[in-house]
N, C-alpha and C positions, 0 to 999 in steps of 0.2 A: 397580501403577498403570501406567499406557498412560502412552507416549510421546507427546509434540505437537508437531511439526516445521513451519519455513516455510521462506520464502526469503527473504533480504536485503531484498527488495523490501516486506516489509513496515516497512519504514523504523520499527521500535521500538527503544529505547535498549539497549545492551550492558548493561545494567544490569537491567534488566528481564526482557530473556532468561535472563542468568544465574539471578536468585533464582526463576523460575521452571522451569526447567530446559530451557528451550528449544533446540533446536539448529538450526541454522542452514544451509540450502545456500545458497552464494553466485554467483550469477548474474555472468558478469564486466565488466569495462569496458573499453575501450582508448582511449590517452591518447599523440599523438604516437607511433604504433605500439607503444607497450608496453601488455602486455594488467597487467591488475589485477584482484585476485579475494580469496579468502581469506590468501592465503597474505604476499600483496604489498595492501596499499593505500594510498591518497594519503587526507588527514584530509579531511576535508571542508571548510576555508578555504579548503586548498590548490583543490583542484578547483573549488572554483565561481570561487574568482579567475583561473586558468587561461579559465576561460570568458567572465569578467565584462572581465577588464583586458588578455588575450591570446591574445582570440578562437579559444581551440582547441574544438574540435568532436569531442567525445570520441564512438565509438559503443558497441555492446553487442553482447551475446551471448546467447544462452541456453542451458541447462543441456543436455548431452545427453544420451543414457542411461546411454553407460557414466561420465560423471562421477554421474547419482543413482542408479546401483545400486550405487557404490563410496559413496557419502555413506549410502547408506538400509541397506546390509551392515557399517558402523559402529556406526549405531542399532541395530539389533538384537541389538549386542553387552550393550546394556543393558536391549532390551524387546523382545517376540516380537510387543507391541500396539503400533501407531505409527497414528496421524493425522495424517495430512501435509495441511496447509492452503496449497493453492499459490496460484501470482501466474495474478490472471484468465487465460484464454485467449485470450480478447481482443485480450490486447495482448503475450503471449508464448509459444512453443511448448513453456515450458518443462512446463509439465502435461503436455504430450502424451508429453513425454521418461519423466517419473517412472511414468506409466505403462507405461510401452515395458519398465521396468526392472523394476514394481514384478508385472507378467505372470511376469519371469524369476525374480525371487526367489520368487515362491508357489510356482510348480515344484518349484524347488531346496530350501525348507523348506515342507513343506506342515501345517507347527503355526505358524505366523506368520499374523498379524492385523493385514493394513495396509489402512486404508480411504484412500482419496485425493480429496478436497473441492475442486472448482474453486470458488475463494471469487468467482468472475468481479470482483475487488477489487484495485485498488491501491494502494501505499504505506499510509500509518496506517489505509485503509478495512481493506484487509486482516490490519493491526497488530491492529484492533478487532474483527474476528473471531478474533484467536489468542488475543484476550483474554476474547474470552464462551468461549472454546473450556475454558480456563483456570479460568476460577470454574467452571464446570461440572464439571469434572476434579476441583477441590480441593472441591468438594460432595460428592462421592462418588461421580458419575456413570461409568457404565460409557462404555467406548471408544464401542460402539455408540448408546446415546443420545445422547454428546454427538454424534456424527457425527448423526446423526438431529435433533438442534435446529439444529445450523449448518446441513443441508440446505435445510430449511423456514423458517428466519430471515436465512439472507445476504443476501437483496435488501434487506433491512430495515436493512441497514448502507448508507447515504445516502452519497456522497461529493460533494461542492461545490466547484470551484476557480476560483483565478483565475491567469493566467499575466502579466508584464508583454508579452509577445508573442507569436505563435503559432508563431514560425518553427523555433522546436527540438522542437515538435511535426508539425509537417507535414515537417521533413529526415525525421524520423525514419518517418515514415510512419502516424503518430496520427491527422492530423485530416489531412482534402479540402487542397486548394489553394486551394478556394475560400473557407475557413471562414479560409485559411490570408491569404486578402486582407487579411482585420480587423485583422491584427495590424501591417501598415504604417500604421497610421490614428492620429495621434497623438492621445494623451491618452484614447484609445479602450481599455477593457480587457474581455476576452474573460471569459465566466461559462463555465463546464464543466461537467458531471458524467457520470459513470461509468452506463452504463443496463444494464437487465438481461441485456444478453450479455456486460458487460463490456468495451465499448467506451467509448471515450471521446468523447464529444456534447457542439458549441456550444449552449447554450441563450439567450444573453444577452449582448447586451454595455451594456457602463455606462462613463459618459464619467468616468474621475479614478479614481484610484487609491482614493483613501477611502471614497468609492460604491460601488466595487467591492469594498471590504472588509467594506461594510455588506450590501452586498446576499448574501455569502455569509451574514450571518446571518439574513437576512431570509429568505431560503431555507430553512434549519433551522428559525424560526419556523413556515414553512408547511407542514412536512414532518415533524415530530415526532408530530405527532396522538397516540395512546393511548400512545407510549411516551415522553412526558415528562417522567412520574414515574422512569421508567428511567433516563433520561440526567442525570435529578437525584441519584438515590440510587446510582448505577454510576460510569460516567465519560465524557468525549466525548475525542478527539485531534484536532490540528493539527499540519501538517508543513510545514513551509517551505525554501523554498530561497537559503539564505544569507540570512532577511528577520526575524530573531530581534526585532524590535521592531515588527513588521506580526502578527506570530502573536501577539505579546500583547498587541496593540490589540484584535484578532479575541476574544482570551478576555477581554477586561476588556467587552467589547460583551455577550458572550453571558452572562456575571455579572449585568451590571447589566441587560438588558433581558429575560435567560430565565429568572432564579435557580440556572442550573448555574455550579458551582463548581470543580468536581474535572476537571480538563481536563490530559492529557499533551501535553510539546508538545517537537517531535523534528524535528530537520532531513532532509530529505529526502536518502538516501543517493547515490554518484552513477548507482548505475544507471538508477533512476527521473529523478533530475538531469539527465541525459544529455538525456533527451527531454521533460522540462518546462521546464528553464533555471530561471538564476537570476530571484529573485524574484516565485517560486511561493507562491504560500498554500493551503493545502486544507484542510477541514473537514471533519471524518467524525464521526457518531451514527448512535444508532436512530431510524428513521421507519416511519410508514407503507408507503412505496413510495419507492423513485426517483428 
């Protein structure tokens, strides 16, 4: 059986990685000049109260090659087949690294089978493809198919957010300066989503925080089309940032107004954290488009 590898950035529970055997490269963070990564991390209360009550401005990092061609010459100690589902490109140079790496290991083993998938997806957007990645796998599917259905259905993973401000989006270098205006605007909150390069686009803003939390589902309503029996009999994710009672407002919405039920719901780790800030809500299913 193939291997199915991501990066941290897919903010999915340690719990979940484990029973499914997923392994993990972690993208790092720094915090008052200490970096944090696998080896060192701050919990996650820690870090968003850092942000929330003592204004620290944590930044990030990405993967370089020779840190994934030492993470990806681990894997292979278990599997010759790996599928690495990375963090869009988008919005990190970490693909470009795995590849830089993933060039030097074919060389060096030329009977290894690694295909590499820009999921152009973040945080649970890209959780939800390690997850179709996954049923597909324990279906029986070969490395190659399921690489071949992630190709042809990643845009079909829909991401929708709302941020309480835009400003640790635009430090970071996410969004314009001008997108980056909105978020001085009180009581005013910013709608997002993730487009097909993998960028992240203002679409909307809505005046109050609960509007705002409605209109992420409202969005899903519009954007589910043919695969709404999917997201009924599968699963959708929500990820938030420090806001554990706003994500399951957002699931008790999409129960009562969609009939989906089976929704994981997982705080947004700090790397992603870092550049959405606290009291992020995001929405990810199968849609249509976009």
């Amino acid at each position: 059986m193939f291997k199915i590898v991501t990066d941290n950035t897919a903010d999915l529970p340690k719990e979940y990685l484990e029973a499914n055997h997923i392994d993990v490269v972690s993208l790092s963070y720094i915090v008052d000049g200490v970096t944090y990564g696998k080896e060192k991390e701050l919990s996650v209360e820690e870090f968003y109260k850092g942000m929330r009550e003592e204004g620290k401005m944590p930044t990030t990092s990405q993967v370089n090659p020779e840190e994934a061609k030492e993470f990806l010459t681990e894997v292979m100690i278990e599997s010759k087949e790996i599928l690495y589902l990375a963090f869009s490109s988008g919005l990190s140079g970490t693909y470009s690294s795995v590849n830089i790496a993933a060039e030097e290991l074919r060389e060096e083993n030329p009977d290894l089978k690694l295909i590499i998938i820009d999921t152009l997806s973040a945080s649970m957007g890209e959780g939800l493809v390690v997850h179709k990645a996954i049923k597909l796998r324990d279906e029986g599917k070969s490395l190659e198919e399921t690489a071949e259905w992630i190709e042809n259905h990643k845009l079909n993973c829909v991401h929708v957010f709302t941020v309480d401000d835009l400003f640790h989006l635009h430090r970071g270098g996410r969004v314009s300066k001008a997108a980056a205006v909105l978020g001085t605007l009180v009581a005013v909150k910013p709608k997002l989503h993730v487009d097909d390069e993998g960028h992240l686009i203002l679409i909307d803003k809505v005046r109050g925080r609960k509007k705002a939390l409605k209109a992420l589902v409202d969005y899903m309503e519009e954007k589910m089309g043919s695969y709404t029996e999917e997201n009924r009999s599968d699963m959708i994710m929500i990820s938030h940032g420090d806001s554990l009672e706003d994500a399951e407002y957002v699931r008790d919405q999409i129960k009562e107004r969609l009939g989906i039920e089976n929704c994981m719901i997982n705080s947004i780790g700090p790397t992603i954290g870092t550049h959405a800030g606290p009291g992020t809500i995001a929405l990810f299913f199968m849609g249509e488009s976009r």
